[in-house]
VEXZA-5808 format. One record per atom (N, C-alpha, C): residue number from 1; residue in one letter; chain; atom name; x, y negated, z. Coordinates in Angstrom, 2 decimals. Layout:
BEGIN
+-----+----+----+----+---------+---------+---------+
|   i | aa | ch | at |       x |       y |       z |
+-----+----+----+----+---------+---------+---------+
| NUM |  A |  A | CA |       X |       Y |       Z |
...
+-----+----+----+----+---------+---------+---------+
END
This chain:
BEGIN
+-----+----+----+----+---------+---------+---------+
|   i | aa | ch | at |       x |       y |       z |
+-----+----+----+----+---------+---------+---------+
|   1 |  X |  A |  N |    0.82 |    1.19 |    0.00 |
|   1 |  X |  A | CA |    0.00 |    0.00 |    0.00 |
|   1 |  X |  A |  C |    0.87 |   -1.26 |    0.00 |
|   2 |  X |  A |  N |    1.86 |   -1.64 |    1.02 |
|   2 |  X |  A | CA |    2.39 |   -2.68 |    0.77 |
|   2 |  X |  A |  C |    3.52 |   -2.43 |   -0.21 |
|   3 |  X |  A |  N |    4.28 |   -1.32 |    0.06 |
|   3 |  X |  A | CA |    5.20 |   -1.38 |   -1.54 |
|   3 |  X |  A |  C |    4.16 |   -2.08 |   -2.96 |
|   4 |  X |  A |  N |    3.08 |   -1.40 |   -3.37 |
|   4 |  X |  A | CA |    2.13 |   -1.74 |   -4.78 |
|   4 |  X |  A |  C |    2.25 |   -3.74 |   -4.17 |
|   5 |  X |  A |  N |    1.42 |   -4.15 |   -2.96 |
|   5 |  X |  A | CA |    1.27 |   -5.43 |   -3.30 |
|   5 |  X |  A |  C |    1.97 |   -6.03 |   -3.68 |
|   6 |  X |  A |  N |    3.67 |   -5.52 |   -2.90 |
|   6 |  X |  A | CA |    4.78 |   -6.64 |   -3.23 |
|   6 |  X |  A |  C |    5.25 |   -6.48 |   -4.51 |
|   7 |  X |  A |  N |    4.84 |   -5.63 |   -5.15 |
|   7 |  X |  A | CA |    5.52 |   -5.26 |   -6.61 |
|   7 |  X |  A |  C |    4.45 |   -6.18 |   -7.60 |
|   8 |  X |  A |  N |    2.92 |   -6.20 |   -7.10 |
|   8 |  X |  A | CA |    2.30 |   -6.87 |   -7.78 |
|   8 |  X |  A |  C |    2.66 |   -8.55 |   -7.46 |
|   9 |  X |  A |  N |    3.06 |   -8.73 |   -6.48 |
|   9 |  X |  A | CA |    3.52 |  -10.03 |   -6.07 |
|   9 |  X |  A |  C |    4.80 |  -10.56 |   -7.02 |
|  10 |  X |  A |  N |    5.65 |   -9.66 |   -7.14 |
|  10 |  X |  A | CA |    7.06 |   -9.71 |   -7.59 |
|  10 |  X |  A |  C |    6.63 |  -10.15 |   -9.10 |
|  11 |  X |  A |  N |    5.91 |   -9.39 |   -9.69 |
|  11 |  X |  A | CA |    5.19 |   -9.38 |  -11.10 |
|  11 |  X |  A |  C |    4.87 |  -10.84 |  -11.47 |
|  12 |  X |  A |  N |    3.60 |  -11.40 |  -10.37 |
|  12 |  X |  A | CA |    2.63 |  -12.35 |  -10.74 |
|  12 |  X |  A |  C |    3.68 |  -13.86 |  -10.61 |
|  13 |  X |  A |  N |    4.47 |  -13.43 |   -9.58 |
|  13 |  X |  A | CA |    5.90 |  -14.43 |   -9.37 |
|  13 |  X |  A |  C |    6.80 |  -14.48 |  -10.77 |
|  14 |  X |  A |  N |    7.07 |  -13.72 |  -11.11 |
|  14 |  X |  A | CA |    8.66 |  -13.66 |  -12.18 |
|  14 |  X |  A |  C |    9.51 |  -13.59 |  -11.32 |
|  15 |  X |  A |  N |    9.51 |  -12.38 |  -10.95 |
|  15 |  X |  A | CA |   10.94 |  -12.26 |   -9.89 |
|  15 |  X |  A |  C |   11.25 |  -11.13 |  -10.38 |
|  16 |  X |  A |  N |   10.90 |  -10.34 |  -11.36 |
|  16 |  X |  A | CA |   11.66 |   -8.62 |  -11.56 |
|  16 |  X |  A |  C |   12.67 |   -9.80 |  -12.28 |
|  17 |  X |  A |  N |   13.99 |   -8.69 |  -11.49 |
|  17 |  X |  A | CA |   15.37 |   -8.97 |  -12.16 |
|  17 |  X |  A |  C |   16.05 |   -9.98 |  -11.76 |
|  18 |  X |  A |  N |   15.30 |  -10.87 |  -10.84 |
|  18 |  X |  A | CA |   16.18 |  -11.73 |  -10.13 |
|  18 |  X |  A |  C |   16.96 |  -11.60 |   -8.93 |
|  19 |  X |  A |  N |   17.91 |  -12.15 |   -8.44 |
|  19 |  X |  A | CA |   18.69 |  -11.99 |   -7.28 |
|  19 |  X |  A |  C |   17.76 |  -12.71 |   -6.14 |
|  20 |  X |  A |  N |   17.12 |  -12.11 |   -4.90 |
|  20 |  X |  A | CA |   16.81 |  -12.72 |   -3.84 |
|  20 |  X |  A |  C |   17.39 |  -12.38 |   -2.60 |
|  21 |  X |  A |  N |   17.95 |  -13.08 |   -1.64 |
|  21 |  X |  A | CA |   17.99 |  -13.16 |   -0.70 |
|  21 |  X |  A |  C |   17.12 |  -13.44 |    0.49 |
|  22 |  X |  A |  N |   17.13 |  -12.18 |    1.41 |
|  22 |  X |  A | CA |   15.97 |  -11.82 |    2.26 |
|  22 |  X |  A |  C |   17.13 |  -11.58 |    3.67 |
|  23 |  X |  A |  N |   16.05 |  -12.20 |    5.07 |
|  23 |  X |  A | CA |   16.35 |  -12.57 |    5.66 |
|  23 |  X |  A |  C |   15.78 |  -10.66 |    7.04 |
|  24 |  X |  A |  N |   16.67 |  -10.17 |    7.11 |
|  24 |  X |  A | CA |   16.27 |   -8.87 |    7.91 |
|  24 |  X |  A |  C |   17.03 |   -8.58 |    9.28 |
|  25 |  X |  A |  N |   15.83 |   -8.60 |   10.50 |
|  25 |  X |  A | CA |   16.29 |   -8.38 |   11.50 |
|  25 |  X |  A |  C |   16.93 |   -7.56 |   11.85 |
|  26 |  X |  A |  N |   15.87 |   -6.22 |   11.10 |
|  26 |  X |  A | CA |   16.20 |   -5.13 |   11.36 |
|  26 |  X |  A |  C |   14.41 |   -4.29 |   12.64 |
|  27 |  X |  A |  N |   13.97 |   -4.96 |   12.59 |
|  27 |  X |  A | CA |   12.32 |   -4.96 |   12.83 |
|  27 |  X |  A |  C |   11.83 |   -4.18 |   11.89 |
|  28 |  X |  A |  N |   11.06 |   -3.67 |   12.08 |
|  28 |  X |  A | CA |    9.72 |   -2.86 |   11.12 |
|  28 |  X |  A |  C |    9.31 |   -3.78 |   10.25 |
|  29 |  X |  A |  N |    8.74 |   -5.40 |   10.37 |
|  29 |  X |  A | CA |    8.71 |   -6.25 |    9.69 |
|  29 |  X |  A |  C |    9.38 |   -6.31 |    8.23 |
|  30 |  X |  A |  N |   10.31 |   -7.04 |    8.99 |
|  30 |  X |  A | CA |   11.21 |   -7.23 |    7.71 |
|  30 |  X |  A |  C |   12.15 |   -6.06 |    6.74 |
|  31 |  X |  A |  N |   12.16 |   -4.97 |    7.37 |
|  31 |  X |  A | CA |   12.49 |   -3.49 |    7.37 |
|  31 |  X |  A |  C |   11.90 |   -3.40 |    5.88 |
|  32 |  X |  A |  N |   10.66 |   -3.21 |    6.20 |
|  32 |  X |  A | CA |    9.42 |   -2.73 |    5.28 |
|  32 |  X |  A |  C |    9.24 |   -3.99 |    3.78 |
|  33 |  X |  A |  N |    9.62 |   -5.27 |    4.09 |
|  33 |  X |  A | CA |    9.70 |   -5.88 |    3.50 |
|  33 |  X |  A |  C |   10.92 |   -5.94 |    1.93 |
|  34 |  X |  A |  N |   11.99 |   -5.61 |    2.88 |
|  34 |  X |  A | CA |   13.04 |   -5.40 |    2.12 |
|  34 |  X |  A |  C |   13.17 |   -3.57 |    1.79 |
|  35 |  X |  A |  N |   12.46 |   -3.13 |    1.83 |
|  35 |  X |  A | CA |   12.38 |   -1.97 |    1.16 |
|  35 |  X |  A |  C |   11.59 |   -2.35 |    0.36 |
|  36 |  X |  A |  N |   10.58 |   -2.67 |    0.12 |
|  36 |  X |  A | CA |    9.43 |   -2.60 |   -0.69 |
|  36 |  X |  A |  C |   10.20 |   -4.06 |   -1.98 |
|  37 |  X |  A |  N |   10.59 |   -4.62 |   -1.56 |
|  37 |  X |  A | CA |   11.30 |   -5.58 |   -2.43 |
|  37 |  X |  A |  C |   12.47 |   -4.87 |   -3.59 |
|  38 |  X |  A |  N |   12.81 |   -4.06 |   -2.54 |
|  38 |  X |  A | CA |   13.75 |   -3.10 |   -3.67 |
|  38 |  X |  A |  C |   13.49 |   -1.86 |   -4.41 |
|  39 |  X |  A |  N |   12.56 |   -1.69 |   -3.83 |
|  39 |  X |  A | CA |   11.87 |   -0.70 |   -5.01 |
|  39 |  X |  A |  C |   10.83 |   -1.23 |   -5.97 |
|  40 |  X |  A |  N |   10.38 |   -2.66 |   -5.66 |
|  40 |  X |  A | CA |   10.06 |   -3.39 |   -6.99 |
|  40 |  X |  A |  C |   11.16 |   -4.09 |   -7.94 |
|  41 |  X |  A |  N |   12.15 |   -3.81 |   -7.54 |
|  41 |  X |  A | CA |   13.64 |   -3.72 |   -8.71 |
|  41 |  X |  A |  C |   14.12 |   -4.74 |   -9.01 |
|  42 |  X |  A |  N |   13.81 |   -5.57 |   -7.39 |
|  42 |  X |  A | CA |   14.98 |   -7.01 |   -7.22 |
|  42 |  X |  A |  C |   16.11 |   -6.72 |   -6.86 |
|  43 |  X |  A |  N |   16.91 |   -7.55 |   -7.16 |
|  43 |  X |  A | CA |   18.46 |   -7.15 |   -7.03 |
|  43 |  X |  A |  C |   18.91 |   -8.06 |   -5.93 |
|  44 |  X |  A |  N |   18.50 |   -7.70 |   -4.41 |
|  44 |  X |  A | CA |   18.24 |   -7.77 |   -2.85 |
|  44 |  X |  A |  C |   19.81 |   -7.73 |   -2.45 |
|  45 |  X |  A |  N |   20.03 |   -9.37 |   -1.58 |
|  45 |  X |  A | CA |   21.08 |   -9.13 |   -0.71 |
|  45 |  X |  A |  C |   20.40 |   -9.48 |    0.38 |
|  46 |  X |  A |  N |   21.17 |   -8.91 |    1.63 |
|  46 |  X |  A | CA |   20.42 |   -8.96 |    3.04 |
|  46 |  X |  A |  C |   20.84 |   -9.66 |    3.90 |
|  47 |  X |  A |  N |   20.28 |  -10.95 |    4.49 |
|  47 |  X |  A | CA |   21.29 |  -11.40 |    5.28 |
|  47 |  X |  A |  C |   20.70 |  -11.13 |    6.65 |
|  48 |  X |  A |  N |   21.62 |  -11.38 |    7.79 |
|  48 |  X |  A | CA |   21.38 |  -10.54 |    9.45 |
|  48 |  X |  A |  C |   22.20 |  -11.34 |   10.03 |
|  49 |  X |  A |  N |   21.92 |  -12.04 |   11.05 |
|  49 |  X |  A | CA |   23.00 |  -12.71 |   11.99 |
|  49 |  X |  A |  C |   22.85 |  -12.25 |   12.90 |
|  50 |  X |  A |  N |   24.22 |  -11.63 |   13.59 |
|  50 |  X |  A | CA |   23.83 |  -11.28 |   15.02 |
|  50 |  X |  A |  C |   24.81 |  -12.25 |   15.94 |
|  51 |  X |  A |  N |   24.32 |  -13.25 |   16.99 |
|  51 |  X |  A | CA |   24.42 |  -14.16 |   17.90 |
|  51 |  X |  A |  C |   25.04 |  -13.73 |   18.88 |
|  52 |  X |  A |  N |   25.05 |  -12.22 |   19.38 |
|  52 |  X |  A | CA |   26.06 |  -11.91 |   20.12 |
|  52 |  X |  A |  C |   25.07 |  -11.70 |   21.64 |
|  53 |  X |  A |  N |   24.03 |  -12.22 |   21.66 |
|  53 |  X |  A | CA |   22.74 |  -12.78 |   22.57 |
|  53 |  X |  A |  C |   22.46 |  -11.52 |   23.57 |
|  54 |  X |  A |  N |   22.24 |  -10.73 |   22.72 |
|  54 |  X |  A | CA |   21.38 |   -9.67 |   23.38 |
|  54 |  X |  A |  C |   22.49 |   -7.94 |   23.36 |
|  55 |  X |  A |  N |   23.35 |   -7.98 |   23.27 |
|  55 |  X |  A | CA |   24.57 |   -7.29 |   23.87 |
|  55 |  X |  A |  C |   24.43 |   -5.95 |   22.46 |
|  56 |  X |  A |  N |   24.61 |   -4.65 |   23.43 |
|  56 |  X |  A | CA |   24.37 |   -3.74 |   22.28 |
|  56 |  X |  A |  C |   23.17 |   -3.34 |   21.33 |
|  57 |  X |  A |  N |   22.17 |   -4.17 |   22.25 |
|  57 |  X |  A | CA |   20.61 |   -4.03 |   21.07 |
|  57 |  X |  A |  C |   21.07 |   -4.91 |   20.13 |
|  58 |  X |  A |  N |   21.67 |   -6.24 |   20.21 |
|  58 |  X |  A | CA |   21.64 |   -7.02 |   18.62 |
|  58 |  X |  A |  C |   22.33 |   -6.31 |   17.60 |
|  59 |  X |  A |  N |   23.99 |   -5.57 |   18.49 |
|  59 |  X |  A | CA |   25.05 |   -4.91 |   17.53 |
|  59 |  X |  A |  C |   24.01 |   -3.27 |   17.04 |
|  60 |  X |  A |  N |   23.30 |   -2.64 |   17.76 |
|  60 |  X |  A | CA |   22.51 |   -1.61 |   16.90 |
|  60 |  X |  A |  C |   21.69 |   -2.61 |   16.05 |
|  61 |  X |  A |  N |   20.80 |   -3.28 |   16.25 |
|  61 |  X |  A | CA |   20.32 |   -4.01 |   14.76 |
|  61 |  X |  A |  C |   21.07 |   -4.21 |   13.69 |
|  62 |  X |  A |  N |   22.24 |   -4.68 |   14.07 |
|  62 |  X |  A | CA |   23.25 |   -5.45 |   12.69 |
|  62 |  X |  A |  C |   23.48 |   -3.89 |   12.34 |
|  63 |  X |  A |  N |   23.82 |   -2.95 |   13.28 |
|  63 |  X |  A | CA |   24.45 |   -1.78 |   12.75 |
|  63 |  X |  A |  C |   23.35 |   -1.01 |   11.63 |
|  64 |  X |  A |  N |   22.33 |   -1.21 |   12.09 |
|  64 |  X |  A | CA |   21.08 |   -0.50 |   11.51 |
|  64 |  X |  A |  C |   20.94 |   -1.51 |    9.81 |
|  65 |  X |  A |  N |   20.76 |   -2.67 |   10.12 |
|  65 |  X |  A | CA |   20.23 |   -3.50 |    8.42 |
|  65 |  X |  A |  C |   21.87 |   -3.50 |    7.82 |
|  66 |  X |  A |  N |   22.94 |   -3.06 |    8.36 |
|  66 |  X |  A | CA |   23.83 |   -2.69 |    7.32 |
|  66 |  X |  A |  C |   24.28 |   -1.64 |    6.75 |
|  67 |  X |  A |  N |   23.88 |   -0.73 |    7.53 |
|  67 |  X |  A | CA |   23.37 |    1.21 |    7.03 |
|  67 |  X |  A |  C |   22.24 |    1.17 |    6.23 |
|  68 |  X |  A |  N |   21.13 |    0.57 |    6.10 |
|  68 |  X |  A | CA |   19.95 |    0.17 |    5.28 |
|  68 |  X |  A |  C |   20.38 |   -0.12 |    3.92 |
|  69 |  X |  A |  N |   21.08 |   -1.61 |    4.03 |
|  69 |  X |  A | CA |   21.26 |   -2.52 |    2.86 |
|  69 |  X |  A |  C |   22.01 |   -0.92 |    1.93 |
|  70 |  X |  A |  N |   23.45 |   -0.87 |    2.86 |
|  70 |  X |  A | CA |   24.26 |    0.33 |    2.08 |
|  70 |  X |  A |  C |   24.26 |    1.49 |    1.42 |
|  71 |  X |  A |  N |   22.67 |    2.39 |    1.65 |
|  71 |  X |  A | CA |   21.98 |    3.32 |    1.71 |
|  71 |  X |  A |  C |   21.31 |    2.91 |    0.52 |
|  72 |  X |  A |  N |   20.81 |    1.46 |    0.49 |
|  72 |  X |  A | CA |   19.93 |    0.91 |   -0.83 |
|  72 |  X |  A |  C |   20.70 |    1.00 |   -2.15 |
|  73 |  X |  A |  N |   22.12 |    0.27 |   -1.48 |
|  73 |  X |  A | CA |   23.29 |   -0.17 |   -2.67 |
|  73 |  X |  A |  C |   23.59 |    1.13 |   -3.27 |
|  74 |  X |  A |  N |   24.11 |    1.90 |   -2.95 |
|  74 |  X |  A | CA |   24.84 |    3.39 |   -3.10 |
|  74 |  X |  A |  C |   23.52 |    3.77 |   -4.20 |
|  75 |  X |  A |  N |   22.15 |    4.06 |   -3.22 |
|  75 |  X |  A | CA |   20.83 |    4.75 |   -4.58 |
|  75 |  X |  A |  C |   20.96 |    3.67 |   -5.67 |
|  76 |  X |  A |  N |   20.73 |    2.38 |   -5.50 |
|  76 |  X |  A | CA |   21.03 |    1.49 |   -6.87 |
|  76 |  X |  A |  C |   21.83 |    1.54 |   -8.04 |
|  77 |  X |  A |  N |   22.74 |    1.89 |   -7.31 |
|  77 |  X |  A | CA |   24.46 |    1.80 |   -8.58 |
|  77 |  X |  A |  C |   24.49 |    3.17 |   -8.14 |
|  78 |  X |  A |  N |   24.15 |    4.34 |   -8.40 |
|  78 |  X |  A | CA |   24.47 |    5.63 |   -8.53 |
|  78 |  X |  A |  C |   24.94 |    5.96 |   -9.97 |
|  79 |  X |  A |  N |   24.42 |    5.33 |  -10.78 |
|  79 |  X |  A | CA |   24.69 |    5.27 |  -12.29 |
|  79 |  X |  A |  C |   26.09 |    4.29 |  -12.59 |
|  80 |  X |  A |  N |   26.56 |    3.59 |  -11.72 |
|  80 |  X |  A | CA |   27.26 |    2.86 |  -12.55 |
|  80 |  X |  A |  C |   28.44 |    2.97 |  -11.50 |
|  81 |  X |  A |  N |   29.66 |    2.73 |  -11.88 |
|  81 |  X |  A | CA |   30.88 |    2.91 |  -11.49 |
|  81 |  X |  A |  C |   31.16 |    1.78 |  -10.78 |
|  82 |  X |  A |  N |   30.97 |    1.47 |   -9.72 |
|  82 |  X |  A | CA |   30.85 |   -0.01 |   -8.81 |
|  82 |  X |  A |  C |   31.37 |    0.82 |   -7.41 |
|  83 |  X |  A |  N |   32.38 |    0.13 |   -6.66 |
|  83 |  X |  A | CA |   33.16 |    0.32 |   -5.94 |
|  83 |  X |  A |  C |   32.21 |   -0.09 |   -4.48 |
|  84 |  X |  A |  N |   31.23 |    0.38 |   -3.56 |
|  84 |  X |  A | CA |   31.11 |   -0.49 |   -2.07 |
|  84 |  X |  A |  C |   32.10 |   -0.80 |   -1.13 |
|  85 |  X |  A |  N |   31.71 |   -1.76 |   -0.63 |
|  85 |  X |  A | CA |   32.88 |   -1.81 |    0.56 |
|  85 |  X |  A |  C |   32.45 |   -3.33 |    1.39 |
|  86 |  X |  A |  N |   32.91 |   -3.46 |    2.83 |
|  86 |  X |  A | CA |   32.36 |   -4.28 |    3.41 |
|  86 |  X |  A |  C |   33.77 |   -5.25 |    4.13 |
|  87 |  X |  A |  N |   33.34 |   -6.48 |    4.18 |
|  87 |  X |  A | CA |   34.61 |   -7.65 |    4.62 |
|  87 |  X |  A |  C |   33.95 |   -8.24 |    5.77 |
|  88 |  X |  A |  N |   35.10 |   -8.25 |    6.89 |
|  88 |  X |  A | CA |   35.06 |   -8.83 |    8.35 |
|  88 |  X |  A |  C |   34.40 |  -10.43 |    7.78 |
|  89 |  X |  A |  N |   33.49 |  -10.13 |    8.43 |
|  89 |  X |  A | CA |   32.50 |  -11.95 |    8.71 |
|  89 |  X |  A |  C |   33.18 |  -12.74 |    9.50 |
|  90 |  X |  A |  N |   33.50 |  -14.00 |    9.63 |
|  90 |  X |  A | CA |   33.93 |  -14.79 |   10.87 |
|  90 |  X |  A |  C |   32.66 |  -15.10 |   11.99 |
|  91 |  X |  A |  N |   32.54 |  -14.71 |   13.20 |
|  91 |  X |  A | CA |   32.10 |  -14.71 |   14.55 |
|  91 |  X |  A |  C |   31.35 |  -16.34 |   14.96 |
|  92 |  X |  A |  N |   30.51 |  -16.64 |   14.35 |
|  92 |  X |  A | CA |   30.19 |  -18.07 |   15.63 |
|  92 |  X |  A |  C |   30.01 |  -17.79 |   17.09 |
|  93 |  X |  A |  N |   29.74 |  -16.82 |   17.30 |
|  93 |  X |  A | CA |   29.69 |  -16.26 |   18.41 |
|  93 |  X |  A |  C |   31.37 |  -16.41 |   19.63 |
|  94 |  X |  A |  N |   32.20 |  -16.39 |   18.80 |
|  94 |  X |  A | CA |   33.44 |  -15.55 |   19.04 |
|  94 |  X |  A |  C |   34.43 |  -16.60 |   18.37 |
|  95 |  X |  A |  N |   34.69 |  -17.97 |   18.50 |
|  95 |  X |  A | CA |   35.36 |  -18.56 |   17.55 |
|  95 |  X |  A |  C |   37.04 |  -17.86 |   17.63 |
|  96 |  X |  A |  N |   37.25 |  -17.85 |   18.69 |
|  96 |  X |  A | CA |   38.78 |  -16.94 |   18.92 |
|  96 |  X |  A |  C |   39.08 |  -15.75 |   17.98 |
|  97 |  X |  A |  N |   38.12 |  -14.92 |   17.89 |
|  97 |  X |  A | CA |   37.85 |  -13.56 |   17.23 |
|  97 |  X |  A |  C |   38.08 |  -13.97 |   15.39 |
|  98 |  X |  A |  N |   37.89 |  -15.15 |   15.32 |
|  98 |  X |  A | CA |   37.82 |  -15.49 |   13.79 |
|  98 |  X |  A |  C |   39.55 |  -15.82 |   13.42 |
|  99 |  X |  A |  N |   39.73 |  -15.79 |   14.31 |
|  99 |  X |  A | CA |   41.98 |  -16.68 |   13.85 |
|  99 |  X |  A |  C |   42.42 |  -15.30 |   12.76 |
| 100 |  X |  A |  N |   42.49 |  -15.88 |   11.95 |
| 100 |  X |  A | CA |   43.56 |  -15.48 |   10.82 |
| 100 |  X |  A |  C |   42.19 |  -14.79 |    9.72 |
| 101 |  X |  A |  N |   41.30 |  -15.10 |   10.07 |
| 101 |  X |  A | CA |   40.04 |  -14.13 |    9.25 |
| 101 |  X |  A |  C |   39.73 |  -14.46 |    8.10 |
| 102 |  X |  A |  N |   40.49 |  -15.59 |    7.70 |
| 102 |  X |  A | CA |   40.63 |  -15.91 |    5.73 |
| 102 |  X |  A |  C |   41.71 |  -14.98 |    5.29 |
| 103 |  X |  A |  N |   42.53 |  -14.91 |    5.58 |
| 103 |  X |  A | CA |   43.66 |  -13.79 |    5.38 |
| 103 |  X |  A |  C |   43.27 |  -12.39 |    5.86 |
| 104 |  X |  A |  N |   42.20 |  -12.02 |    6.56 |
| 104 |  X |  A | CA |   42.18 |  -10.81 |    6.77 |
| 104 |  X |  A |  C |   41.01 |  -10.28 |    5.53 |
| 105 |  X |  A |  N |   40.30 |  -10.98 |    5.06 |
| 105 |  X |  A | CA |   39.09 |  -11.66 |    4.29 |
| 105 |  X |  A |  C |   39.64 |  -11.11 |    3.21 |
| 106 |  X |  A |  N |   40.39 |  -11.71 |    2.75 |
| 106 |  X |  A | CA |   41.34 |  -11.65 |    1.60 |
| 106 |  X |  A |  C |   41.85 |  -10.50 |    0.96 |
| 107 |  X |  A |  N |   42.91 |   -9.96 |    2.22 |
| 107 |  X |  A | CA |   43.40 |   -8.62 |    2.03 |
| 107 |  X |  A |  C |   41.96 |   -7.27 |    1.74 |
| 108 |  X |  A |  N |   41.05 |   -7.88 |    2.37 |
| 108 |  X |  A | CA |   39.60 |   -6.52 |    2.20 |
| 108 |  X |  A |  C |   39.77 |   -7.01 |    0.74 |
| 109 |  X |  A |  N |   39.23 |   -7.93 |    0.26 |
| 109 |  X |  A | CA |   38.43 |   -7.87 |   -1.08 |
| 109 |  X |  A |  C |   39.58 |   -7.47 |   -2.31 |
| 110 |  X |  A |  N |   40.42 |   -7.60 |   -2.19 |
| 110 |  X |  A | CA |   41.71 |   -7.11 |   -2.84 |
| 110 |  X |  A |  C |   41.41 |   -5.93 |   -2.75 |
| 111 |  X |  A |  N |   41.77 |   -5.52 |   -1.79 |
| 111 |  X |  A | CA |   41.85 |   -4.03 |   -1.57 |
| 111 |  X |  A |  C |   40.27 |   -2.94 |   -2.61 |
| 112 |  X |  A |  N |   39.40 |   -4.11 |   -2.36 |
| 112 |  X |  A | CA |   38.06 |   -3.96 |   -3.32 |
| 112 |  X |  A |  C |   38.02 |   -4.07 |   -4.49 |
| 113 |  X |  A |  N |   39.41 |   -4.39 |   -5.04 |
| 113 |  X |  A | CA |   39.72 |   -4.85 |   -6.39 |
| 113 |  X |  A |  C |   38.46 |   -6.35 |   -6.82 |
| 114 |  X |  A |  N |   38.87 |   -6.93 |   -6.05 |
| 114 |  X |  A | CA |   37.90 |   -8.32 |   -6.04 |
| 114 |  X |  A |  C |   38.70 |   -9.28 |   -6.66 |
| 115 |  X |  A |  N |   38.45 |   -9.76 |   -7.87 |
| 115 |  X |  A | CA |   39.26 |  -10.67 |   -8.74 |
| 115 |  X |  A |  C |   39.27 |  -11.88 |   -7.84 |
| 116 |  X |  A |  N |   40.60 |  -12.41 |   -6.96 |
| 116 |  X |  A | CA |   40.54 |  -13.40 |   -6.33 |
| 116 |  X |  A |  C |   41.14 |  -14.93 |   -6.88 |
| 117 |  X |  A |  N |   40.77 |  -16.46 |   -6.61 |
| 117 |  X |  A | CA |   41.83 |  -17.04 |   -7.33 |
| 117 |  X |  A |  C |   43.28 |  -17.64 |   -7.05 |
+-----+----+----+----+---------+---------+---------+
END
């Protein structure tokens, strides 16, 4: 039921084939949202902030909508020869935790074969 609406939504919009960015807690909500978005065959990035707030429940959320997103990516590009891989975020939470994290940044996406300039 809500997969069909959002696909009819996606339709009546002009959104098949566009890039959207969707905002996932990691809730049943938004869960269901961004599933159903990607199986109407938007090409879905996920964003998740975790604040640091609420201790190991926020880090299982972040842990959970980035096993999700990854699980999506992998069934998506099963056909095509595309490399996954994930790069250390800098911390607002944690400004200390961020020192040297353009250079650590760096060395991931390389390593991803990420054309850098």
């Amino acid at each position: 039921m809500v997969a069909r609406s959002v696909a009819e939504a996606v339709e009546r919009l002009g959104l098949r084939g566009r890039t959207l960015v969707v905002a996932c807690s990691g809730g049943i909500d938004s869960t269901v949202l961004a599933d159903a978005l990607h199986q109407a065959g938007l090409d879905l990035r996920l964003g998740h902030v975790n604040h640091g707030l609420r201790g190991a429940e926020a880090d299982a959320d972040a842990e959970f909508v980035r096993a999700f997103a990854e699980a999506r990516a992998r069934k998506a590009l099963v056909h095509e020869s595309r490399q996954l891989g994930r790069v250390l975020h800098p911390s607002p939470a944690s400004p200390a935790a961020n020192r040297g994290w353009a250079e650590r940044a760096t060395v991931e996406l390389r390593a991803l074969t990420v054309a850098l300039p």
